[in-house]
Backbone bond lengths (Angstrom), bond angles and torsions (degrees), N, CA, C in turn:
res aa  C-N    CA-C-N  psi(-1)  N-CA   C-N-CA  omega(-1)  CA-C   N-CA-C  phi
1 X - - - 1.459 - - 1.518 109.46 -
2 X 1.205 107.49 118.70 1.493 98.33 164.09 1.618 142.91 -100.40
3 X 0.901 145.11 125.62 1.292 142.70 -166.25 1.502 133.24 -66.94
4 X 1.771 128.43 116.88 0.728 125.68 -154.91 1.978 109.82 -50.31
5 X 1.303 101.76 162.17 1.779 98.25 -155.30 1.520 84.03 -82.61
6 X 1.178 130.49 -39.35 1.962 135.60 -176.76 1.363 108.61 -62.83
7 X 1.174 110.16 -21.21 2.063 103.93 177.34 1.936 106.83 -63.88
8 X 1.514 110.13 -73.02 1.361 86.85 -165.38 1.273 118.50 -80.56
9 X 1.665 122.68 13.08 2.054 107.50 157.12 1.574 92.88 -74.62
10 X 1.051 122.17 -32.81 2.105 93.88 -170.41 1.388 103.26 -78.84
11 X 1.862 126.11 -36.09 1.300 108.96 -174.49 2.005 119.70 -62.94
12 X 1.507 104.38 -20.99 1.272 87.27 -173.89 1.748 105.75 -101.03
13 X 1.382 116.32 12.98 1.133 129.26 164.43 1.736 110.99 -56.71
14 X 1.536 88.49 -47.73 1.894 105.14 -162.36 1.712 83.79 -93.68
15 X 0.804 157.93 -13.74 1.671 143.65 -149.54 1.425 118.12 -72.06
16 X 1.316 99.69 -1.24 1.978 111.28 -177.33 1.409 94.69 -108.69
17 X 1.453 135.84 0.87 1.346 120.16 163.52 1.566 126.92 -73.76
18 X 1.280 116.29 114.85 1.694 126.85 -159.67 1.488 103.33 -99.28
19 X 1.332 111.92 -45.89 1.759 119.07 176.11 1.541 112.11 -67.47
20 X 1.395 85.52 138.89 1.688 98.76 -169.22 1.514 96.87 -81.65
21 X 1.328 142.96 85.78 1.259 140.87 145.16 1.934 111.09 -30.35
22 X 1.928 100.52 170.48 1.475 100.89 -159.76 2.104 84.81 -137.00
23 X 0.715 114.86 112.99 1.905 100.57 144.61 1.085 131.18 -93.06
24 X 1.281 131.26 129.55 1.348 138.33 -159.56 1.603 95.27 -117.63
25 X 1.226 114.63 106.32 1.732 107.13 154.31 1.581 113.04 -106.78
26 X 1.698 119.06 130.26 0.901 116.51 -169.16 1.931 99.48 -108.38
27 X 1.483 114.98 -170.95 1.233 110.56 -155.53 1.597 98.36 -76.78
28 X 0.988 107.66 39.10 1.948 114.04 171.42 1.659 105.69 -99.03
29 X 1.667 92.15 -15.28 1.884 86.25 -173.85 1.377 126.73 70.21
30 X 1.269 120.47 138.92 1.869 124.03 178.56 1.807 78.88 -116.03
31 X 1.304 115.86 153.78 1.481 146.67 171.63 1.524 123.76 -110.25
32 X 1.767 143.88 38.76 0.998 132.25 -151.32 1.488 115.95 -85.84
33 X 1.334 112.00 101.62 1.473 124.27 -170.73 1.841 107.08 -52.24
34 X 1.671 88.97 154.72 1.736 107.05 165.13 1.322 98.45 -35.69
35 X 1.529 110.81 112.47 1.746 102.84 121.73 2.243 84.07 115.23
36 X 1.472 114.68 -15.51 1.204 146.44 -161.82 1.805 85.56 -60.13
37 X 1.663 119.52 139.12 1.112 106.99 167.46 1.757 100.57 -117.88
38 X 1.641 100.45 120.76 1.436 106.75 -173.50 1.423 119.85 -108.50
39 X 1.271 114.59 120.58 1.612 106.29 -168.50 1.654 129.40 -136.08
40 X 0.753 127.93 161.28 1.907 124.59 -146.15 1.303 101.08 176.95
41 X 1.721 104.91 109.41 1.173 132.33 177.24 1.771 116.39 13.90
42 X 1.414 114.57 51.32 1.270 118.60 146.94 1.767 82.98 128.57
43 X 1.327 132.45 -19.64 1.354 107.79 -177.98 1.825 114.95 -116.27
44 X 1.500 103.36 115.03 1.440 91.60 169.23 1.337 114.38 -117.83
45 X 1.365 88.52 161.51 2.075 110.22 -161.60 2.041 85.19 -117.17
46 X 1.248 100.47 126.70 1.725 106.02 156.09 1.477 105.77 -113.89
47 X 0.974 133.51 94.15 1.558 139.05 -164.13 1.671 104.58 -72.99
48 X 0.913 128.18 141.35 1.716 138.59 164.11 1.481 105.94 -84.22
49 X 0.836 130.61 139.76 1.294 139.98 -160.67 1.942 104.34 54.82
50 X 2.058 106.88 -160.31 1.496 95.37 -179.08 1.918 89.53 -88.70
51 X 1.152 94.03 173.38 1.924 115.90 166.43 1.431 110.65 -129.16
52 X 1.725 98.22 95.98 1.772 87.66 174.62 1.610 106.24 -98.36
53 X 1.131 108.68 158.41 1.751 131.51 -172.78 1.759 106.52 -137.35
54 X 1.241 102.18 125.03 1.456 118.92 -176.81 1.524 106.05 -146.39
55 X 1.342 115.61 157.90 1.658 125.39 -175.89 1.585 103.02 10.93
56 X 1.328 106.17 89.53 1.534 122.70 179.48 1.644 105.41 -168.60
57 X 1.517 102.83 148.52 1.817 98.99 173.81 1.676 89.52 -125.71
58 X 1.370 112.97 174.48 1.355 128.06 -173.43 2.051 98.09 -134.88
59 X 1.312 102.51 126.97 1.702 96.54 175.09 1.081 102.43 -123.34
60 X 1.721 118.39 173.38 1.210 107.90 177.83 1.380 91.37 -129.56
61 X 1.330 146.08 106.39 1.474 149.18 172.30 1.645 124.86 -82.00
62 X 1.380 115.09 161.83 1.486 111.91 141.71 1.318 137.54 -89.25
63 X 1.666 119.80 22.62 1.123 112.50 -175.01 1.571 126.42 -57.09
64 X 1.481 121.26 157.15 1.725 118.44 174.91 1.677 120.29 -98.57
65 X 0.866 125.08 86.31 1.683 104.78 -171.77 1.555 100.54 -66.26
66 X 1.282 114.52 142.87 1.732 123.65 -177.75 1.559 114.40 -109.74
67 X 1.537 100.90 120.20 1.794 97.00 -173.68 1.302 81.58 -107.95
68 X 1.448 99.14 175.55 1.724 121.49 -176.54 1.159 102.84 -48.81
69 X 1.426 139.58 -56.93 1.343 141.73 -165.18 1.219 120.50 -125.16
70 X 1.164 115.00 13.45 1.608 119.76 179.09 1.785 116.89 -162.60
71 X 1.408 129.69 163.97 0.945 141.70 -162.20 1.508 112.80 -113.33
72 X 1.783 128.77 120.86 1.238 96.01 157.60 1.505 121.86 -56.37
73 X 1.694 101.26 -174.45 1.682 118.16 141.97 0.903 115.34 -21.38
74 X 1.741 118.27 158.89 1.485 105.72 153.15 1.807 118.90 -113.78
75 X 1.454 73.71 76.08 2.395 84.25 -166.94 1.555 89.78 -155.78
76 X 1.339 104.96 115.65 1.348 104.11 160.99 1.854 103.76 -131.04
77 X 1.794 90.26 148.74 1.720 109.80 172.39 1.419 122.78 -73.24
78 X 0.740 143.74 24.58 2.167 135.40 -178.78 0.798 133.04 -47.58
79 X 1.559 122.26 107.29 1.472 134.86 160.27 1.114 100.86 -65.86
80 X 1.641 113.13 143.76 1.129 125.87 161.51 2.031 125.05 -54.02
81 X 1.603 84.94 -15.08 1.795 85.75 177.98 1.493 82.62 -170.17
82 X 1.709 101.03 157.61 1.482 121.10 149.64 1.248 129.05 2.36
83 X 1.533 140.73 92.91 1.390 138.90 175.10 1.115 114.80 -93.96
84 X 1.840 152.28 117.67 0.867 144.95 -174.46 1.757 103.32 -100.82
85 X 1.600 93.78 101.51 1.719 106.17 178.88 1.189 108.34 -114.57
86 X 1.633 94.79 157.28 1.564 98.38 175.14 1.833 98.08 -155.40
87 X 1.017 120.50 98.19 1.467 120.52 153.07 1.484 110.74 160.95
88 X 1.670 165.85 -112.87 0.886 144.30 -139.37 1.538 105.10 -138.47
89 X 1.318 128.57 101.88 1.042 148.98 -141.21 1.586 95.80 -115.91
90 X 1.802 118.85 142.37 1.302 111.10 169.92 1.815 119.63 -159.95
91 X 0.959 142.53 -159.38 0.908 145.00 154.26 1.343 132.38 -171.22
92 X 1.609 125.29 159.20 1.356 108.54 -179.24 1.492 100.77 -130.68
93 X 1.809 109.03 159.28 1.456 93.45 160.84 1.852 109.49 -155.77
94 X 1.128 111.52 -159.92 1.310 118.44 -157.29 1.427 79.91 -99.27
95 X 1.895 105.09 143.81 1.149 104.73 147.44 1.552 149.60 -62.47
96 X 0.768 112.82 10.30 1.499 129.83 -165.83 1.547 98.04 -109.08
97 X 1.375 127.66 -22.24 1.490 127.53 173.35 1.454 123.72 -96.44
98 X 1.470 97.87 4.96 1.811 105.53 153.82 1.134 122.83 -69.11
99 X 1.322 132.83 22.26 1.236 130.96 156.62 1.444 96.80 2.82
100 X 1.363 116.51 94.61 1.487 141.10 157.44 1.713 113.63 51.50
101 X 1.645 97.38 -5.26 1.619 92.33 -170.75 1.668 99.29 -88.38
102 X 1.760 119.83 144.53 1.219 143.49 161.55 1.378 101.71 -50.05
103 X 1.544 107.20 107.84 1.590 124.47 155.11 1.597 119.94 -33.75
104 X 1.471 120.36 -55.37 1.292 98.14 -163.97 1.830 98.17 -109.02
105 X 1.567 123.05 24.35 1.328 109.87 156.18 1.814 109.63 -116.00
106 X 1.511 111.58 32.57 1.448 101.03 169.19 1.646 117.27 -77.87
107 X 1.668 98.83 158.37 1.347 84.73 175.14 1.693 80.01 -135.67
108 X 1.546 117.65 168.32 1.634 143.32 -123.35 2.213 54.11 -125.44
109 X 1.672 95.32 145.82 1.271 115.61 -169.59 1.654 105.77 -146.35
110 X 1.412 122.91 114.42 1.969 109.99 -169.59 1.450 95.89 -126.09
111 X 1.370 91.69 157.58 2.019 100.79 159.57 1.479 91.63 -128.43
112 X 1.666 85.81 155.78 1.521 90.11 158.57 1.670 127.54 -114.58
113 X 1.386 97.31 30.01 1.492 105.02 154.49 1.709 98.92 -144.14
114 X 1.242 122.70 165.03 1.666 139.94 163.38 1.498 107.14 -60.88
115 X 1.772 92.51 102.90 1.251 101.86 168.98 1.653 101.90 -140.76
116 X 1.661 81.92 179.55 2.017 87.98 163.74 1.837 87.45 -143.95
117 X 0.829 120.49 32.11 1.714 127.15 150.47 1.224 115.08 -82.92
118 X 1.940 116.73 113.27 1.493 103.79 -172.82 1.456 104.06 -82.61
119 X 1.438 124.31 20.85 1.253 127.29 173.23 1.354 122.20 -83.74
120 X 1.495 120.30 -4.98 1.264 151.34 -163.51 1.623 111.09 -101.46
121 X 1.478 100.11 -29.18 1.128 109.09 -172.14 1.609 120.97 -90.46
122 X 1.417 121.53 155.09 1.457 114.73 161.66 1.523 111.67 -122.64
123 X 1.014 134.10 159.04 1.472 132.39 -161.56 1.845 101.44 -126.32
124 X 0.994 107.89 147.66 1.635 115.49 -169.99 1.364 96.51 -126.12
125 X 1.938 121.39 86.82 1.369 123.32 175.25 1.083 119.65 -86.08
126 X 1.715 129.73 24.89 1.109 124.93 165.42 1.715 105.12 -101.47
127 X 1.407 99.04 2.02 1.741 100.70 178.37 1.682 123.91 -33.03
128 X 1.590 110.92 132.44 1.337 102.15 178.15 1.365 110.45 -96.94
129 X 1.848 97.75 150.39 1.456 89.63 -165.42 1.476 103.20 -137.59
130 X 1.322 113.29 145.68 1.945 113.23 177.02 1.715 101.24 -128.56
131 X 1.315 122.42 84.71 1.508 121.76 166.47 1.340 118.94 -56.38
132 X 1.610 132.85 -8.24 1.099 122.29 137.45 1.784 143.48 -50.93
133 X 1.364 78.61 -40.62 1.833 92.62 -176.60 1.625 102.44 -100.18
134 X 1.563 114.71 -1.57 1.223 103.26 -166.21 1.412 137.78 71.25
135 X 1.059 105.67 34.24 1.862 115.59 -148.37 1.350 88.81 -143.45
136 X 2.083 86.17 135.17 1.445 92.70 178.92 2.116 79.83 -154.52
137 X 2.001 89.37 132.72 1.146 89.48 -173.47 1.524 107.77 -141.24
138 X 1.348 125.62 157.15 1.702 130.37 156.78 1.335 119.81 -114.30
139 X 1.489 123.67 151.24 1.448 143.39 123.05 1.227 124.62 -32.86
140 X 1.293 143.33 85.97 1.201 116.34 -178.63 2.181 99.97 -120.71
141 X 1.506 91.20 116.25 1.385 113.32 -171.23 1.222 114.70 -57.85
142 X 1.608 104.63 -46.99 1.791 121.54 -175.53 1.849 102.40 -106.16
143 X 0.924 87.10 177.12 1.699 86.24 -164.74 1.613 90.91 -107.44
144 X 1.571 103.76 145.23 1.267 108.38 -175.39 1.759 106.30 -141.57
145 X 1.720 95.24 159.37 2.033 84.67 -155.62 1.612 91.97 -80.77
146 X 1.091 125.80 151.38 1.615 136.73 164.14 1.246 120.48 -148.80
147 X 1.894 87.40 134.53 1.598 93.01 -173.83 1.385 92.33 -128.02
148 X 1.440 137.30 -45.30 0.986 146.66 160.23 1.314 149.30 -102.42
149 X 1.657 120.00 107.38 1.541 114.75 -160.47 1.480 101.46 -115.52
150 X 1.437 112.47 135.71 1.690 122.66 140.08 1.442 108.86 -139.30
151 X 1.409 98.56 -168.19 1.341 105.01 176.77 1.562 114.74 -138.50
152 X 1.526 100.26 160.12 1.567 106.17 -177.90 1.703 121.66 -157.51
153 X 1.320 119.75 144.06 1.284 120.16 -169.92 1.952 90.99 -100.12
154 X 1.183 68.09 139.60 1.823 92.80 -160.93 1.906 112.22 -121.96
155 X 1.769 98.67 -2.30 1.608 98.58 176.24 1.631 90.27 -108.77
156 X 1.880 94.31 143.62 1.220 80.38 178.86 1.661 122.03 -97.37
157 X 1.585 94.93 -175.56 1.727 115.33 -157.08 1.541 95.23 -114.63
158 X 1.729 94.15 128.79 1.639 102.45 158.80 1.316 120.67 -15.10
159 X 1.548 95.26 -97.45 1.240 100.57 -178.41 1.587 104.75 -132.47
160 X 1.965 124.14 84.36 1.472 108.04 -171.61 1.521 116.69 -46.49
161 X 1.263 134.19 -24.89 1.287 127.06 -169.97 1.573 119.34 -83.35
162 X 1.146 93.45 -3.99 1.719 99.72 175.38 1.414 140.39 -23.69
163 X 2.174 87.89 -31.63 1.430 104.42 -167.89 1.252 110.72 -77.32
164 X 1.600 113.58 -28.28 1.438 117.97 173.29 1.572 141.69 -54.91
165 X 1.311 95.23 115.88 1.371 97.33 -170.89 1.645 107.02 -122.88
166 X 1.704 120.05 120.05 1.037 113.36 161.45 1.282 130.12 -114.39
167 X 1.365 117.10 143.55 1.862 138.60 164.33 1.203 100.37 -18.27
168 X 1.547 135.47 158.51 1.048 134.57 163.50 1.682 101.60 -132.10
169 X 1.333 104.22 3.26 2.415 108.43 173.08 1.165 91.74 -142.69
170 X 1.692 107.13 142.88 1.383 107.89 134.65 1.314 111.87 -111.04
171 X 1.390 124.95 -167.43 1.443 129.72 -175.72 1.425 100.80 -158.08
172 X 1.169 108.40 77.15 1.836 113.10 -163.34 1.999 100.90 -89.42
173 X 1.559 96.83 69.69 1.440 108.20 171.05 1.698 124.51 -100.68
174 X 1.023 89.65 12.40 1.543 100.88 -179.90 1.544 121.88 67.03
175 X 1.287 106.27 26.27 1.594 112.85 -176.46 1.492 118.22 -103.60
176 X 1.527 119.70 8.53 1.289 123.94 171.74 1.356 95.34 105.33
177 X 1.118 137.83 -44.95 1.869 149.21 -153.86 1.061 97.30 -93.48
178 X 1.482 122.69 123.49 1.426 136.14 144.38 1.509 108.44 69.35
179 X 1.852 114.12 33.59 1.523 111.23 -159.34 1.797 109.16 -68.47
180 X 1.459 97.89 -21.54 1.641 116.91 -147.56 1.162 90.31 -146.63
181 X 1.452 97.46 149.30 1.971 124.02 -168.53 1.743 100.22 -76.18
182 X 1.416 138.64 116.30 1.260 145.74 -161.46 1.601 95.71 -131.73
183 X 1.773 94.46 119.49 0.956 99.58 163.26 1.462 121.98 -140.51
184 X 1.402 115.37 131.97 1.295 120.49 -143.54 1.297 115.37 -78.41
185 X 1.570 116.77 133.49 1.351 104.61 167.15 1.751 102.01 93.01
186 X 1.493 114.71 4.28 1.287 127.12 -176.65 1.905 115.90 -67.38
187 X 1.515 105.60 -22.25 1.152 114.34 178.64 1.522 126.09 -79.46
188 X 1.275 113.27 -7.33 1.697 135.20 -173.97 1.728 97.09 -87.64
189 X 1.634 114.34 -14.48 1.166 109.21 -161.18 1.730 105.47 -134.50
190 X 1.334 106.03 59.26 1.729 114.77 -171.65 1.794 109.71 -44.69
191 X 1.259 92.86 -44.29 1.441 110.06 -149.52 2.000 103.15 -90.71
192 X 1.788 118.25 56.62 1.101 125.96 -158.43 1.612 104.05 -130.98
193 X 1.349 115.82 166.03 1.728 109.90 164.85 1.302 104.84 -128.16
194 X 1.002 129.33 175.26 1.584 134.40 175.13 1.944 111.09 -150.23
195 X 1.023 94.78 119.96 2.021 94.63 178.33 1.375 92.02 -123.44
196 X 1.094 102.65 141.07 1.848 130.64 167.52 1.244 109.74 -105.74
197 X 1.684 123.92 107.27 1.603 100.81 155.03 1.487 92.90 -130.55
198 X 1.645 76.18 175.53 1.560 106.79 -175.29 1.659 119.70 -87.07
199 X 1.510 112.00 -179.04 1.896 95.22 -165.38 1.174 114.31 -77.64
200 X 1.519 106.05 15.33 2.057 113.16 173.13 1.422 89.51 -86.25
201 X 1.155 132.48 -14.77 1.943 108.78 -143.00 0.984 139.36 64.61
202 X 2.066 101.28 14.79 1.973 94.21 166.93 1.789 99.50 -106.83
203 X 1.346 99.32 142.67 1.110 123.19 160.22 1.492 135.99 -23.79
204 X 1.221 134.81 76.83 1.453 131.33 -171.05 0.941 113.27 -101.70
205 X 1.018 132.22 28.26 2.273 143.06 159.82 1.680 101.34 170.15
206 X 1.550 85.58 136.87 1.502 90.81 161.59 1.497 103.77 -139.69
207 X 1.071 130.37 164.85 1.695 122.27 177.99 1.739 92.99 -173.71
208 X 1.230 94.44 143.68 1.697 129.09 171.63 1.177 103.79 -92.75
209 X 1.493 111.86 131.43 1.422 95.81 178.57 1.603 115.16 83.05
210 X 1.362 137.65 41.38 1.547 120.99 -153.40 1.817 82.84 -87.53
211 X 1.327 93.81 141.64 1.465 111.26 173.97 1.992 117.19 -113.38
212 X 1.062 108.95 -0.51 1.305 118.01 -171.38 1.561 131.75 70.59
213 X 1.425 90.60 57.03 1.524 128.23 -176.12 1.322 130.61 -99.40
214 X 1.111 117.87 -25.00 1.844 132.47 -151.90 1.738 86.10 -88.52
215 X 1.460 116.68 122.82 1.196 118.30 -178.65 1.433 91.90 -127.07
216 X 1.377 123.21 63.00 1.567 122.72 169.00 1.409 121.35 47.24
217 X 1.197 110.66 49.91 1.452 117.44 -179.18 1.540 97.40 -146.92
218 X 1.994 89.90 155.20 1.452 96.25 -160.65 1.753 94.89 -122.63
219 X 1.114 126.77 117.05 1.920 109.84 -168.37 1.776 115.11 41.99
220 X 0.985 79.04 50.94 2.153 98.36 162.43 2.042 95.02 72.37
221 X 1.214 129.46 3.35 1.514 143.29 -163.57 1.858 86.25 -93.48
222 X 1.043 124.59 134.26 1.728 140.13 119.40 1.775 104.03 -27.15
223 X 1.050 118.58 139.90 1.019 133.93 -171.16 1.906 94.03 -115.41
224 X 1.319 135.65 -175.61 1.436 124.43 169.69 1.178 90.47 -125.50
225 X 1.600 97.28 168.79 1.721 123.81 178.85 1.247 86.61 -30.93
226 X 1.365 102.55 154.89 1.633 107.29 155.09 1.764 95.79 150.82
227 X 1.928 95.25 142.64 1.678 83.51 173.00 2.206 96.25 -93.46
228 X 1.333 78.07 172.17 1.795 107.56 -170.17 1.341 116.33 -112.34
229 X 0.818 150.72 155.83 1.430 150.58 165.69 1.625 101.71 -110.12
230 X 1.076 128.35 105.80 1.656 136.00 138.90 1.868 129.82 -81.51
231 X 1.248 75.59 137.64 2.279 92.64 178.24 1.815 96.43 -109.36
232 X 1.005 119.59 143.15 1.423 131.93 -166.21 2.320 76.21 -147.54
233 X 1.276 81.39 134.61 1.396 101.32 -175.71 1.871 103.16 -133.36
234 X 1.258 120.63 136.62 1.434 127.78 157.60 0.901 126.92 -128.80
235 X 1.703 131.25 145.24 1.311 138.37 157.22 1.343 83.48 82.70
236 X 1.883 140.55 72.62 1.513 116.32 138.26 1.630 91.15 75.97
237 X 1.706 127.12 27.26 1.511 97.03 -170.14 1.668 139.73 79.95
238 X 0.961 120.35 -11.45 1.316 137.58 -178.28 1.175 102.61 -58.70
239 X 1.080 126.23 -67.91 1.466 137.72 176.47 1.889 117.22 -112.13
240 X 1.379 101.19 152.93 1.515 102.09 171.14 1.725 118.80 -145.84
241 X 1.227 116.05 170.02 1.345 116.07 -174.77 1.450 94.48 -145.27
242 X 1.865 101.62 141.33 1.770 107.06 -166.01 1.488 90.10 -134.26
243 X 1.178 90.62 152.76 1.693 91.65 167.15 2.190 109.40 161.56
244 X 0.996 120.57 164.62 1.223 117.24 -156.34 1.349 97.79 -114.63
245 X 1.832 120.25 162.54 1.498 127.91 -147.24 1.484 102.34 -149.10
246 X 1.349 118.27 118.71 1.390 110.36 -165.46 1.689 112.48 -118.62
247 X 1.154 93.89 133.39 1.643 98.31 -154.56 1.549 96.44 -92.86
248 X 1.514 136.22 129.64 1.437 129.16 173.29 1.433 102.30 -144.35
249 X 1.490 97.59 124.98 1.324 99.73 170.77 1.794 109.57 -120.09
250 X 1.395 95.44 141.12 1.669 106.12 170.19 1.666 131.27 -87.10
């Protein structure tokens, strides 16, 4: 299948949109003709034949659907109900919402009701995909019901965490350098925890979500020299990364 050539100049047009926008069609109905390119905050539908839509909203979320061994995206599409489509279906997203999944082996994943059961889901592994443009798209010949789309790489990976790389000092002197614990490649992996303790075993940071913030302080306090032991957790636990953090100040 190939992908219309006008989909990914508008998707990477829109690709800096972060706010989850809403469409509301009320019982006045939207009409999107054959061949029509229709698009909404990262997902467009070119329908084969017309696609009418009435008393329905469209969101654009971060939800995760969780398979046994792997994670979608973190971007999901929701109709408020059942869409009966049929023709070239797509989506785009930010890198940062690969939650650990491989760009160019995702495949585009739907229900046809609102769930986060990946049992709900069916996966389309002939999905086309451009990890440059961020674009991942289908053909779909026969019309199929959709209420809910993401996507997910479902073959598995060496080792997905590979990319991670963490600091082993900071030097939180206020000189711009090394203020805060950096760990690389932390943004591929939204959906993580991080605890810091000290050589008692109490806890001196924990954060959801670690963004590469923790500048050795414990409740707004300097913490002293000293190395730390941190657990970096992904995916619900699935995986983890250990290793110790050495605090020096000049």
């Amino acid at each position: 299948m190939k992908k219309l050539a006008l989909i990914p100049a508008i998707l990477l047009l829109m690709s800096g949109l972060r706010l989850s926008a809403q469409l509301k069609v009320g019982s006045e109905g939207m009409l999107i003709q054959d061949g029509t390119v229709f698009f909404s905050e990262g997902l467009t539908l070119v329908p084969s034949g017309s696609l009418a839509l009435n008393n329905l909203s469209l969101v654009r979320n971060s939800t995760v659907v969780i398979w046994p061994k792997f994670n979608s995206i973190q971007r999901m599409h929701r109709f408020s109900k059942p869409v009966a489509f049929k023709g070239e279906l797509s989506m785009n997203y930010l890198e940062e919402e690969l939650n650990g999944n491989e760009a160019k082996k995702l495949s585009l994943a739907y229900a046809k009701v609102t769930s986060t059961n990946y049992k709900d889901f069916q996966t389309v592994k002939e999905s086309v995909v451009d990890p440059k443009a961020r674009y991942i798209g289908q053909l779909f010949t026969e019309a199929i019901n959709l209420s809910d789309l993401t996507a997910v790489n479902l073959e598995p990976a060496t080792d997905p965490y590979k990319e991670i790389e963490a600091n082993n000092m900071i030097t939180p002197n206020g000189d711009g350098v090394n203020d805060t614990w950096v760990v690389k490649n932390i943004h591929l992996f939204p959906n993580n925890e991080l605890r810091i303790f000290d050589r008692e075993g109490r806890i001196v940071f924990m954060m959801f979500g670690y963004d590469n913030s923790w500048n050795g302080q414990f409740n707004g306090n300097p913490l002293p020299e000293d190395t730390y032991y941190y657990i970096l957790t992904f995916d619900s636990g699935r995986s983890k990364k250990t290793g110790f953090i050495s605090i020096v100040r000049d």
